[in-house]
FIZA-321728 format. One record per residue (C-alpha): residue in one letter; chain; x, y, z. Coordinates in nm, 3 decimals. Layout:
% residues N
   miba   lumgu        px        py        pz
      A       A         X         Y         Z
...
***
This chain:
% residues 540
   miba   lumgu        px        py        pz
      X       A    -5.431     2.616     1.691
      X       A    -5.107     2.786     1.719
      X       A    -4.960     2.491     1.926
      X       A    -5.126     2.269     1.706
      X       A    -4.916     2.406     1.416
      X       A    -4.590     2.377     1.588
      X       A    -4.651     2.041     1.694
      X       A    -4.697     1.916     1.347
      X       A    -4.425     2.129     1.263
      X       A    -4.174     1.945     1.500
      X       A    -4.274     1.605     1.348
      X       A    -4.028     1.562     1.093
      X       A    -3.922     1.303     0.895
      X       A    -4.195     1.073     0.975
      X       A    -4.521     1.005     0.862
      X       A    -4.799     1.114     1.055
      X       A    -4.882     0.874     1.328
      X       A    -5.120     0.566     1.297
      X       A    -5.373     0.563     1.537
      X       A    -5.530     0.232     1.644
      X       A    -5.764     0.328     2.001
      X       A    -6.033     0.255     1.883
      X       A    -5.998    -0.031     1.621
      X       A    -5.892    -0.432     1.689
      X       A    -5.536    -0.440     1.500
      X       A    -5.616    -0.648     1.149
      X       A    -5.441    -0.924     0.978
      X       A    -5.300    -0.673     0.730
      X       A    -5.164    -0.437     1.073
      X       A    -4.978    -0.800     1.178
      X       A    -4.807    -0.843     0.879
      X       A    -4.683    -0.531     0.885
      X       A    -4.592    -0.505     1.182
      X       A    -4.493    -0.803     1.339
      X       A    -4.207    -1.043     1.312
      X       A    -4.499    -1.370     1.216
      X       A    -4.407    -1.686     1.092
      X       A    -4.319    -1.560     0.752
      X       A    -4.040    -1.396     0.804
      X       A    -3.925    -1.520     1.136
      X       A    -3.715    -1.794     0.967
      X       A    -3.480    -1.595     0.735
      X       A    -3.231    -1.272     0.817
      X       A    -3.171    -1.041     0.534
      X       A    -2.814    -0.987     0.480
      X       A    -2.772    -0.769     0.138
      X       A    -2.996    -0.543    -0.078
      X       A    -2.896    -0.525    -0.449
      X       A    -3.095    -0.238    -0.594
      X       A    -3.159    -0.125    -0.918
      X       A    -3.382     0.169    -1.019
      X       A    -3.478     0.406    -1.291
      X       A    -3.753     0.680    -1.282
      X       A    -3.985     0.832    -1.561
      X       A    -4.023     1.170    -1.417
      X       A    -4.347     1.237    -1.712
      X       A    -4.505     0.914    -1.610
      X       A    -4.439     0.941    -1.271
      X       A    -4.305     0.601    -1.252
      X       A    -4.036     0.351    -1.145
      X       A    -3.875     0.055    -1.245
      X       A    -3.565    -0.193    -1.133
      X       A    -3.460    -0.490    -0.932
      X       A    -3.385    -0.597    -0.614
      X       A    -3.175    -0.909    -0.511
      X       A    -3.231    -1.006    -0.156
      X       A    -2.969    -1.215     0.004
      X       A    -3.035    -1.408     0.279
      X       A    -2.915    -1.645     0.572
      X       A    -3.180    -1.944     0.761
      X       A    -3.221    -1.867     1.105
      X       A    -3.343    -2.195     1.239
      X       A    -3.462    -2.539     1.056
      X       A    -3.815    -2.493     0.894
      X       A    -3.982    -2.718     0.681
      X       A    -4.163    -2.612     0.346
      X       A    -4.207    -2.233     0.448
      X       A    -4.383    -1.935     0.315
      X       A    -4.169    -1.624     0.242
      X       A    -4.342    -1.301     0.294
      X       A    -4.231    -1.001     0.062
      X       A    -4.331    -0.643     0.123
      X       A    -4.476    -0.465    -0.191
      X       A    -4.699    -0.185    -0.187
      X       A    -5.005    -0.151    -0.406
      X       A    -4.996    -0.014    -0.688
      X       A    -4.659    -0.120    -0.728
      X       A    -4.633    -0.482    -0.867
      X       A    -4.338    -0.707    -0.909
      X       A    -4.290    -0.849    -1.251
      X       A    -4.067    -1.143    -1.255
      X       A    -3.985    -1.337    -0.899
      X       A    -3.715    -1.565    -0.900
      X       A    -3.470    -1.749    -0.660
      X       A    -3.201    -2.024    -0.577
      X       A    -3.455    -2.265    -0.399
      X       A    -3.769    -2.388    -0.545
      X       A    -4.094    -2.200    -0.534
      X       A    -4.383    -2.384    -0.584
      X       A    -4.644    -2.131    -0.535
      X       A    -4.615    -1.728    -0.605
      X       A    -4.933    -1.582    -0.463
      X       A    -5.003    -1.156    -0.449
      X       A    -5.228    -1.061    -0.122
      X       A    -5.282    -0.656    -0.116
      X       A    -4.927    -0.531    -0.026
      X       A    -4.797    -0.865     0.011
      X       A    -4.610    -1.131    -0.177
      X       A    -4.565    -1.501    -0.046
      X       A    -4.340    -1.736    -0.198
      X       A    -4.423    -2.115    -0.111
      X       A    -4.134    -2.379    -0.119
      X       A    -4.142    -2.763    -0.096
      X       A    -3.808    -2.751     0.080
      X       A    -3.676    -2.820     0.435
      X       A    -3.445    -2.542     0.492
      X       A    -3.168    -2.561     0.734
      X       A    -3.034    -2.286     0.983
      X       A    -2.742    -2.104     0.823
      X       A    -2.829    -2.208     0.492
      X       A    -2.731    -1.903     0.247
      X       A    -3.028    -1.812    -0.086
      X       A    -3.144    -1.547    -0.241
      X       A    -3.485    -1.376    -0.440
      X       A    -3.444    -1.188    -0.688
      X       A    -3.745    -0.951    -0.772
      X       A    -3.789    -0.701    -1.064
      X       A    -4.054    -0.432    -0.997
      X       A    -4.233    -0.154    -1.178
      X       A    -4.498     0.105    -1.125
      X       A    -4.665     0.441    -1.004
      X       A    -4.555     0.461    -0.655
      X       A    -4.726     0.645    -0.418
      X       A    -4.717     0.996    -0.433
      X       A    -4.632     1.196    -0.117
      X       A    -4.903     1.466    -0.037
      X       A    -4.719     1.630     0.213
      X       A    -4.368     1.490     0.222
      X       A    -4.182     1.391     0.451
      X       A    -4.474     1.368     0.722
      X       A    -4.681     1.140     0.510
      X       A    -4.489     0.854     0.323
      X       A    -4.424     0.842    -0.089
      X       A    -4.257     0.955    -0.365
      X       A    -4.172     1.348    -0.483
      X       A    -4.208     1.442    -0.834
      X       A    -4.101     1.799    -0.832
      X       A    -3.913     2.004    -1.057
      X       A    -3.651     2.273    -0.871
      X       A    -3.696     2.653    -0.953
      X       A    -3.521     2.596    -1.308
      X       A    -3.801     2.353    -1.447
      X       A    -3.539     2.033    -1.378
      X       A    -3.686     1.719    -1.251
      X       A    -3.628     1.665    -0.913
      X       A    -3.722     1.306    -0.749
      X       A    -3.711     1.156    -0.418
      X       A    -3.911     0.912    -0.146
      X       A    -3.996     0.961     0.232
      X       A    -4.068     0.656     0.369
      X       A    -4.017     0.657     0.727
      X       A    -4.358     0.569     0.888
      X       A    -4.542     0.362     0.572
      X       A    -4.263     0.176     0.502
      X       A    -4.015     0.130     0.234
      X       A    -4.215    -0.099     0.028
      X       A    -4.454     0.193    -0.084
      X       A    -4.167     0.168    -0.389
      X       A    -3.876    -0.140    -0.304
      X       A    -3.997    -0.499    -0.256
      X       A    -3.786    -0.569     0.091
      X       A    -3.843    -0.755     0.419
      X       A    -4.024    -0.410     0.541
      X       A    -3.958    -0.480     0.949
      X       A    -3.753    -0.284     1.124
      X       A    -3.591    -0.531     1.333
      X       A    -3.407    -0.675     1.039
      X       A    -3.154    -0.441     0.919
      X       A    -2.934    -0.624     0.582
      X       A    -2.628    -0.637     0.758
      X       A    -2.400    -0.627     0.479
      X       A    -2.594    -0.366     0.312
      X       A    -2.658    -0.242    -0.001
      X       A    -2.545    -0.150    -0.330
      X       A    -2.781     0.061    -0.498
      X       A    -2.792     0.184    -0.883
      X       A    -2.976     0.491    -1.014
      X       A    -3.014     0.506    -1.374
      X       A    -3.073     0.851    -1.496
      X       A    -3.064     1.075    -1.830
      X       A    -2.710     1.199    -1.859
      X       A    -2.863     1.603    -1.771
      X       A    -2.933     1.460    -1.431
      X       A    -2.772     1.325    -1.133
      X       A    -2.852     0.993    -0.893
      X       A    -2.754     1.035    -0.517
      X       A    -2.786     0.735    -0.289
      X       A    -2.673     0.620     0.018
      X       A    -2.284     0.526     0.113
      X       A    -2.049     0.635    -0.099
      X       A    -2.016     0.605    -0.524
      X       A    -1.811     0.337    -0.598
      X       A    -1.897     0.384    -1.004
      X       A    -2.038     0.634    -1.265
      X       A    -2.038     0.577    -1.628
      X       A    -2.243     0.608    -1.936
      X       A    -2.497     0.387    -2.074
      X       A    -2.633     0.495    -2.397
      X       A    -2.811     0.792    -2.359
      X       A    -2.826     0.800    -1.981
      X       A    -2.598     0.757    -1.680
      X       A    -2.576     0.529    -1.401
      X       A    -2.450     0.601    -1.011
      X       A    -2.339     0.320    -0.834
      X       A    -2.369     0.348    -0.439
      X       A    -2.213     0.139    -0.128
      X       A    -2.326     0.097     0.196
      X       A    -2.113    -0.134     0.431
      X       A    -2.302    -0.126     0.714
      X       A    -2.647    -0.281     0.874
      X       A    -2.888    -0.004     0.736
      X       A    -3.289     0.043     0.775
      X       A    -3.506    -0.018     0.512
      X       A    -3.661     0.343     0.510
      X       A    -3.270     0.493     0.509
      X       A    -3.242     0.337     0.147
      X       A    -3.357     0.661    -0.027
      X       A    -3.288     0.791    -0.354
      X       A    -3.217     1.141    -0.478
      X       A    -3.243     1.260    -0.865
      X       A    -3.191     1.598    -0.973
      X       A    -2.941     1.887    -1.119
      X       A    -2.710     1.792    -0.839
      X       A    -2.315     1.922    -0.778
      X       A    -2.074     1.835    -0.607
      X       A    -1.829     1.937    -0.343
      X       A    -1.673     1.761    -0.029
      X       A    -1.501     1.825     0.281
      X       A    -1.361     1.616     0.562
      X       A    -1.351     1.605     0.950
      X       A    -1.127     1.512     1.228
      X       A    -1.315     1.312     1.437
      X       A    -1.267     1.017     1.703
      X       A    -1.194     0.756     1.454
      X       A    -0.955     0.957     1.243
      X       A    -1.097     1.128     0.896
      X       A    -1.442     1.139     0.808
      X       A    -1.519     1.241     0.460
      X       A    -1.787     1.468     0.419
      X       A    -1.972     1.497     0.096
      X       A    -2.227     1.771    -0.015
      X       A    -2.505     1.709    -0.331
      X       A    -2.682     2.024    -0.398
      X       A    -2.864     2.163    -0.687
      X       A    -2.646     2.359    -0.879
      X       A    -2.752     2.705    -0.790
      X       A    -2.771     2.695    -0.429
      X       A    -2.390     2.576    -0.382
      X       A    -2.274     2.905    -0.299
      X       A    -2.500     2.907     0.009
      X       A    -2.466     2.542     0.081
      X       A    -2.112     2.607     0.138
      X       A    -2.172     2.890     0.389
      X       A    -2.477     2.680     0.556
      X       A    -2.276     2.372     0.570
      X       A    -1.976     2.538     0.754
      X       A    -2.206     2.438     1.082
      X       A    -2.166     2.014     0.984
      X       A    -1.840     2.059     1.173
      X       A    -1.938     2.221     1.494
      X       A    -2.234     1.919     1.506
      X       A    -2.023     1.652     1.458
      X       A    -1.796     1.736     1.741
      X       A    -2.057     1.819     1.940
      X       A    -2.203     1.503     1.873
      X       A    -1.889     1.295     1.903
      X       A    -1.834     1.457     2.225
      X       A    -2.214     1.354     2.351
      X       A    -2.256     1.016     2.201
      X       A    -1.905     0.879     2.062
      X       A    -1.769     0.820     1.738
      X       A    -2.000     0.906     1.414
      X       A    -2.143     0.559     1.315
      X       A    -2.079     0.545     0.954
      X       A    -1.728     0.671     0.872
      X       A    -1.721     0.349     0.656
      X       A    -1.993     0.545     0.442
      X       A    -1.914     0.856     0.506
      X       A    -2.090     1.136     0.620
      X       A    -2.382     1.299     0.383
      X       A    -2.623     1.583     0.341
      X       A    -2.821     1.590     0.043
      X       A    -3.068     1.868    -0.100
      X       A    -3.393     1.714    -0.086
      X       A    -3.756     1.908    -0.222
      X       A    -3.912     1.857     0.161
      X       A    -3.792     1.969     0.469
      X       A    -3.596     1.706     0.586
      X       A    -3.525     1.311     0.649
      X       A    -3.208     1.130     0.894
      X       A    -3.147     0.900     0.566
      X       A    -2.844     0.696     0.708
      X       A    -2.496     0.914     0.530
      X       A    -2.749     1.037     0.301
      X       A    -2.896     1.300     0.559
      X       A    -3.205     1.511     0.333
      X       A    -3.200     1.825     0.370
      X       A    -3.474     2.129     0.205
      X       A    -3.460     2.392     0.512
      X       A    -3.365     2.687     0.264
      X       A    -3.006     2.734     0.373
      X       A    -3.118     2.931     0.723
      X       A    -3.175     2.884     1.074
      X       A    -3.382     2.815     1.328
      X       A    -3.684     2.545     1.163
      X       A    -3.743     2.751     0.843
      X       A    -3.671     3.039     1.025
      X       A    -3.892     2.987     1.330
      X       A    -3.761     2.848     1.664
      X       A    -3.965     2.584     1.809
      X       A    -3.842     2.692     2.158
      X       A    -3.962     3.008     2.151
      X       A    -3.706     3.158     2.308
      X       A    -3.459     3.261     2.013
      X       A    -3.179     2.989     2.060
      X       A    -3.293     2.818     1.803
      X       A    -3.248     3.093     1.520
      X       A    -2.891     3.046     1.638
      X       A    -2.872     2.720     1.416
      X       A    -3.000     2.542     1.151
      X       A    -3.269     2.307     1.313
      X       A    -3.210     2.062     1.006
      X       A    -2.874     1.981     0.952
      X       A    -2.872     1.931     1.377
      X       A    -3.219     1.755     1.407
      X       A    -3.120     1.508     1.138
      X       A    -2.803     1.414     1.173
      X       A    -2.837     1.370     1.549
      X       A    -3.064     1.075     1.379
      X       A    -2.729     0.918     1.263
      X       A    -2.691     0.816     1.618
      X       A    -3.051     0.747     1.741
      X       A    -3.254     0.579     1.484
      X       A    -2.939     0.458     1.201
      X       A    -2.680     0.350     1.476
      X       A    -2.950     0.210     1.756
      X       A    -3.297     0.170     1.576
      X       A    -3.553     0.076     1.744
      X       A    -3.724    -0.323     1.666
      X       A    -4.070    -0.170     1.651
      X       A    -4.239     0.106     1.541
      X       A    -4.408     0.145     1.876
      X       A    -4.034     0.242     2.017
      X       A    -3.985     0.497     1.797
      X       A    -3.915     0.734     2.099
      X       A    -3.579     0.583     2.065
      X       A    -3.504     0.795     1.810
      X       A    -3.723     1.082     1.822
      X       A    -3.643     1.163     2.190
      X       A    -3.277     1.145     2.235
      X       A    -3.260     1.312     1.847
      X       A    -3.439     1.542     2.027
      X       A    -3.278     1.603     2.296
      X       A    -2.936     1.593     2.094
      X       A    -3.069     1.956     1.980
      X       A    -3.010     2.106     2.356
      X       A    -2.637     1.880     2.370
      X       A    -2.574     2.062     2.101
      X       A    -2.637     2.407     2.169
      X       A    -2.445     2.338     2.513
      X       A    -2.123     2.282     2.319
      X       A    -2.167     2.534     2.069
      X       A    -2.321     2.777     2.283
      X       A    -2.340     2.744     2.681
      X       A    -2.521     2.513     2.911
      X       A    -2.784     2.775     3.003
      X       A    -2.892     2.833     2.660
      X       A    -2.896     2.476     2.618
      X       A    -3.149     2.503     2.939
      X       A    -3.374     2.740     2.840
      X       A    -3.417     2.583     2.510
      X       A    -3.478     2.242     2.615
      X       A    -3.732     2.419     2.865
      X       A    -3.923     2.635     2.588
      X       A    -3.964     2.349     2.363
      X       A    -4.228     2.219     2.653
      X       A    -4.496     2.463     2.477
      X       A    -4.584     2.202     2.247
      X       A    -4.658     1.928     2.450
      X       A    -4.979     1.768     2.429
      X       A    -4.988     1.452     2.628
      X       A    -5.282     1.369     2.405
      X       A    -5.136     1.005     2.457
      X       A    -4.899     0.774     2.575
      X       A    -4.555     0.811     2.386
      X       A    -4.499     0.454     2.348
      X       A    -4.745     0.303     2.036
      X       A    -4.894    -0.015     1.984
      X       A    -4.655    -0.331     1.914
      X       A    -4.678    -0.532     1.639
      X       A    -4.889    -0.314     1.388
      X       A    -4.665    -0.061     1.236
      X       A    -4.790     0.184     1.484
      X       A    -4.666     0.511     1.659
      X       A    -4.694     0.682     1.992
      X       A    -4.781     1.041     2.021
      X       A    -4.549     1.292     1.889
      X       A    -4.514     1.390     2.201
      X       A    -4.218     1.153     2.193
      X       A    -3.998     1.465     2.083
      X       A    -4.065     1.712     2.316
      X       A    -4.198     1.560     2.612
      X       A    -3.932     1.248     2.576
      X       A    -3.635     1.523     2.551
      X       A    -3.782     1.694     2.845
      X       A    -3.778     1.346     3.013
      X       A    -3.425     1.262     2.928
      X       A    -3.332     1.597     3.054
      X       A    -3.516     1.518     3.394
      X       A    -3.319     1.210     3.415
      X       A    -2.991     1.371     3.344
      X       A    -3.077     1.563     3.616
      X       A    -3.197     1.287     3.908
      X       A    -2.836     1.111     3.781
      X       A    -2.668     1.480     3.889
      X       A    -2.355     1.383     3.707
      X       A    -2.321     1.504     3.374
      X       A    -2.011     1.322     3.293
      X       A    -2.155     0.963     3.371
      X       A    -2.478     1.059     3.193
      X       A    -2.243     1.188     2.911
      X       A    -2.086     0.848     2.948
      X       A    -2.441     0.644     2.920
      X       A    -2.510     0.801     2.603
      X       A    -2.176     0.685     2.485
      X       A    -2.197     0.381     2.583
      X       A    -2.562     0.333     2.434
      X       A    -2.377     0.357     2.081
      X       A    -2.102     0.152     2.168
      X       A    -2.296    -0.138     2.360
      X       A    -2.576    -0.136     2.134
      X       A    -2.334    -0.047     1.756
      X       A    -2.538    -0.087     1.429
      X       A    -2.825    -0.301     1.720
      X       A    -3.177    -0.337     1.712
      X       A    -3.306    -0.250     2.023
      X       A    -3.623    -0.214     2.239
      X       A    -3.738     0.050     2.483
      X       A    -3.686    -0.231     2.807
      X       A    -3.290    -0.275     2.685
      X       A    -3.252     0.140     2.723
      X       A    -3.483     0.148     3.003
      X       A    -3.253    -0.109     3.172
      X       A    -2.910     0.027     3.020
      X       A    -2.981     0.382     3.207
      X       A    -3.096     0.191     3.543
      X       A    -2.803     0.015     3.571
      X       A    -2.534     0.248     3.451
      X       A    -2.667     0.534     3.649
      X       A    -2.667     0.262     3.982
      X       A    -3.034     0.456     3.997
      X       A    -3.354     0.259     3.924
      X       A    -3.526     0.471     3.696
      X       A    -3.816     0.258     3.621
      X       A    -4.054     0.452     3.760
      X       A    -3.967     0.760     3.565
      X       A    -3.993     0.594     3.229
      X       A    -4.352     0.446     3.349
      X       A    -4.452     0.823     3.392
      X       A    -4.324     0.994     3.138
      X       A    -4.335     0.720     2.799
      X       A    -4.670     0.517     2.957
      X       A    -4.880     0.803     3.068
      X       A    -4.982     1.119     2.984
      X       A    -4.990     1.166     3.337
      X       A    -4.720     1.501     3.441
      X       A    -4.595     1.510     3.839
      X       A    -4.755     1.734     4.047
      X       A    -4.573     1.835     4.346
      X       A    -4.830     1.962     4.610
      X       A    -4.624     2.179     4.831
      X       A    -4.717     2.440     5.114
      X       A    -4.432     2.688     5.230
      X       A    -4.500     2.826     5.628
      X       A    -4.193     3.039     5.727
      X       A    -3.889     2.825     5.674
      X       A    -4.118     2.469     5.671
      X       A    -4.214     2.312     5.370
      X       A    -4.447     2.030     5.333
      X       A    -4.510     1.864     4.998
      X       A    -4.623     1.547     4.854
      X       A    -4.677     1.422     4.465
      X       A    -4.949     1.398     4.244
      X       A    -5.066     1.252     3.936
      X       A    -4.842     1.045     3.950
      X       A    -4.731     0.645     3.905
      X       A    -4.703     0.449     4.240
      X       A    -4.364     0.470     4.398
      X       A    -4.270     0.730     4.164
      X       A    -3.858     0.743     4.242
      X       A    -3.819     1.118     4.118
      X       A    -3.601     1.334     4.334
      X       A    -3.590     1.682     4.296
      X       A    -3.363     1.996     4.412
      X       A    -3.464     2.350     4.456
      X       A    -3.215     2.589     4.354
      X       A    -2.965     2.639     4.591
      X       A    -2.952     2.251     4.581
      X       A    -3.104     2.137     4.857
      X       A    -3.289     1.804     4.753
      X       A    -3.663     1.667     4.809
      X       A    -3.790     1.313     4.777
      X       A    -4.130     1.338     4.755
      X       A    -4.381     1.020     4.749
      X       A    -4.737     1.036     4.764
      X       A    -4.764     1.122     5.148
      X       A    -4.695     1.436     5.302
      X       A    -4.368     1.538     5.410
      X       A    -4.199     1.845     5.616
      X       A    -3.827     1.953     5.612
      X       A    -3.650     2.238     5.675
      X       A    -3.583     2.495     5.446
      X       A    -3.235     2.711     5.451
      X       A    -3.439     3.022     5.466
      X       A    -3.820     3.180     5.504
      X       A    -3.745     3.318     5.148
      X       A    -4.041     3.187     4.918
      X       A    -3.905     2.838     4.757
      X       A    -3.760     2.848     4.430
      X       A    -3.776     2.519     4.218
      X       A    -3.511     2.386     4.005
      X       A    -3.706     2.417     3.664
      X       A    -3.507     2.156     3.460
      X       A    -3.688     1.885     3.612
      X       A    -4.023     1.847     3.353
      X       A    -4.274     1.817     3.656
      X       A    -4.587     2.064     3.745
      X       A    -4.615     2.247     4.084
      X       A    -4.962     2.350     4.265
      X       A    -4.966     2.550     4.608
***
């Protein structure tokens, strides 16, 4: 039960998983979650957003102007735009001719009469309304927050992540298409109130009896990033020195916790070079670096990181290691922000990849604590965190239905990066992969064959094998191993044919075990000791 907890509690900021073993995907699953003929046609370039809540009714309204670019020549298409039930989009227009407007479930398709052309430039402009969905457990299952904070002020926001952002926004909801110009985004509020968004505020002024914010992103940004924030926020703002010169940093908490949020958020800087140091430049300095209070725990919202861990450390005050490094730390502002790099910088194309992000994000956590700490803290956390593996199923989902791997992909993928980092034995180059990851594959769309390929051939080590084990199985290594005076014999187990996992005992001496029985020479008759950063099992 216990390990059940923790494992629930490491899953954050995503919704829980969607489960398809024993169910044939449906059409609705392959319109989610594939790239069909309805949207295969057109990129999304810009978002133009509009929104106003009504905290009492619990419900939204606003507009969002989609601008687009043709991909290829297509004659008389359909359009397929993503919209939740019981949201419902009141007025539909665009700059090409739509003969037919038809509502499916969660699903609007536009018919045209018109023989588009590839580079062709249109947009759809859509005005929405409704009760969104309301989050039951925010952020693990998707929806909206209607909350008031501890001084009876509303306090609004959305988690999104795993049902998509059209539980609220009518968008292209795919992940592989990212509006590469971004968004602007408008929150209208009453004037007591405050509207945070993504980017940075380009405008504020009053409209009658209420306010409006007026956000910019510049950069190619995922639909489930585009979150708003409303509440008794303040104000205050830093900067950092960082690889591409100054980075502002900017702070939106509610008004009585900005005494602590200053002495919390004295850790940002420590990350950041920790993380600039691991993985190169922060992604965004275009939009700025964010952190923004947020009524749940916590969600890697592109420079608009959410934060609700109650100004402590450790993941509300426990350490999912168990070994006390992570009290050291706030697992929040680390955990999420390390997202900036793995899921906002290099997202993955389908949901089924998602260990993109969860696992390095992951694994950023032990990177982390070996800058600001020491490597062998950074070891023994990375090690303690493999109590709450399951390997309940393969960490790698299904494709083309919206649909995640096990959760598994945080702690057992970490633990797998870590074994690789160790089979490369050179933690400069593998320091250099990551970088280059972020630089090859900037503001990309990517799937788990490019990084499986990137590693191979940066490290000059084919580590195909090693990804087949540890993201397609739920099969762990065994190493078999019998110790007779200064002779040890040893062979694998449970394991994928020709796994190419070499391994070193501790006073470096290395092994490479296949599936047959082997004998070498140890440097003493002193009972073997095993080099336990590799994430492998062992049985006499």
């Amino acid at each position: 039960m216990k390990k059940l907890l923790i494992l629930s509690i490491l899953i954050s900021g995503v919704s829980q998983a969607q489960f398809f073993e024993d169910a044939k995907p449906t059409k609705i699953d392959t319109l989610k979650g594939s790239n069909t003929e309805f949207r295969n046609f057109w990129d999304v370039k810009k978002y133009d957003i509009v929104l106003e809540t009504n905290f009492d009714a619990k419900s939204i309204k606003g507009s969002n102007k989609i601008s687009l670019t043709i991909e290829k020549d297509v004659k008389n298409p359909t359009f397929q735009i993503d919209l939740q039930k019981p949201m419902k989009a009141d007025k539909i227009t665009a700059n090409f001719p739509i003969v037919e407007k038809k509502v499916d479930g969660d699903f609007i398709f536009l018919t045209t009469k018109k023989n588009f052309k590839k580079g062709e430039k249109y947009t759809i402009d859509i005005d929405y309304s409704g009760n969104p969905t309301i989050a039951k457990r925010a952020p693990w299952d998707g929806g909206w927050v209607f909350t008031k904070d501890k001084n009876g002020n509303p306090w609004m926001t959305a988690a999104d992540e795993g049902i998509g952002a059209s539980i609220w926004l009518p968008v292209k909801d795919i992940w592989s298409d990212e509006p590469d110009n971004g968004v602007t985004f408008k929150i209208i509020t009453p004037k007591d109130l405050v509207g945070v968004a993504n980017g940075r505020l380009i405008k504020q002024e009053n409209v009658g009896d209420k306010k409006s914010w007026l956000w910019e992103v510049k950069n190619p940004i995922n639909d489930y990033s585009i979150i708003p924030s409303i509440g008794k926020y303040v104000n205050f703002k830093d900067t950092f020195d960082g690889e591409k010169g100054k980075l502002d940093l900017d702070y939106w908490v509610l008004d009585y916790n900005l005494d602590k949020a200053k002495k919390q958020f004295e850790q940002v800087k420590p990350m950041l070079s920790a993380f600039e140091y691991w993985f190169g430049p922060y992604p965004f300095y275009e939009d700025s670096y964010k952190i923004v209070e947020s009524p749940h725990l916590g969600m890697e919202h592109q420079s608009n990181v959410a934060y609700g861990n109650n100004y402590g450390n450790g993941y509300l005050g426990r350490d999912l290691s168990g070994t006390g490094v992570g009290l050291k730390w706030d697992y929040i502002i680390v955990h999420e922000s390390g997202h900036e790099w793995f899921a906002n910088n290099i997202t993955a194309k389908d949901q089924a990849d998602m260990w993109i992000h969860e696992s390095f994000t992951m694994y950023s956590e032990p990177l982390f604590v070996e800058r600001y700490m020491d490597k062998a803290s950074a070891e023994k956390y990375i090690q303690g965190v493999r109590q709450v593996i399951s390997n309940d199923k393969p960490i790698i989902g299904k494709y083309g239905i919206r649909n995640e791997g096990s959760g598994d992909m945080y702690p057992k993928g970490a633990n797998m990066i870590h074994t690789i980092r160790q089979v490369i034995n050179n933690d400069e180059k593998f320091r250099q992969i990551l970088r280059g990851l972020n630089k090859d594959f900037y503001h990309q769309t990517v799937t788990t064959e490019q990084i499986e390929k990137y590693f191979s051939e940066k490290s000059g080590i084919d580590l195909s094998s090693i990804f087949n084990q540890y993201l397609r199985t739920v099969k762990i290594p065994t190493l078999e191993y019998k110790q007779t005076g200064n002779q040890l014999t040893y062979k694998w187990t449970n394991v994928v044919p020709n796994l190419n996992l070499p391994i070193r005992l501790l006073g470096g001496q290395e092994l490479k075990p296949t599936e047959k029985s082997q004998t070498v020479t140890l440097k003493s008759d002193k009972p073997v000791e095993f080099d336990k950063n590799y994430y492998i099992n062992y049985s006499k």
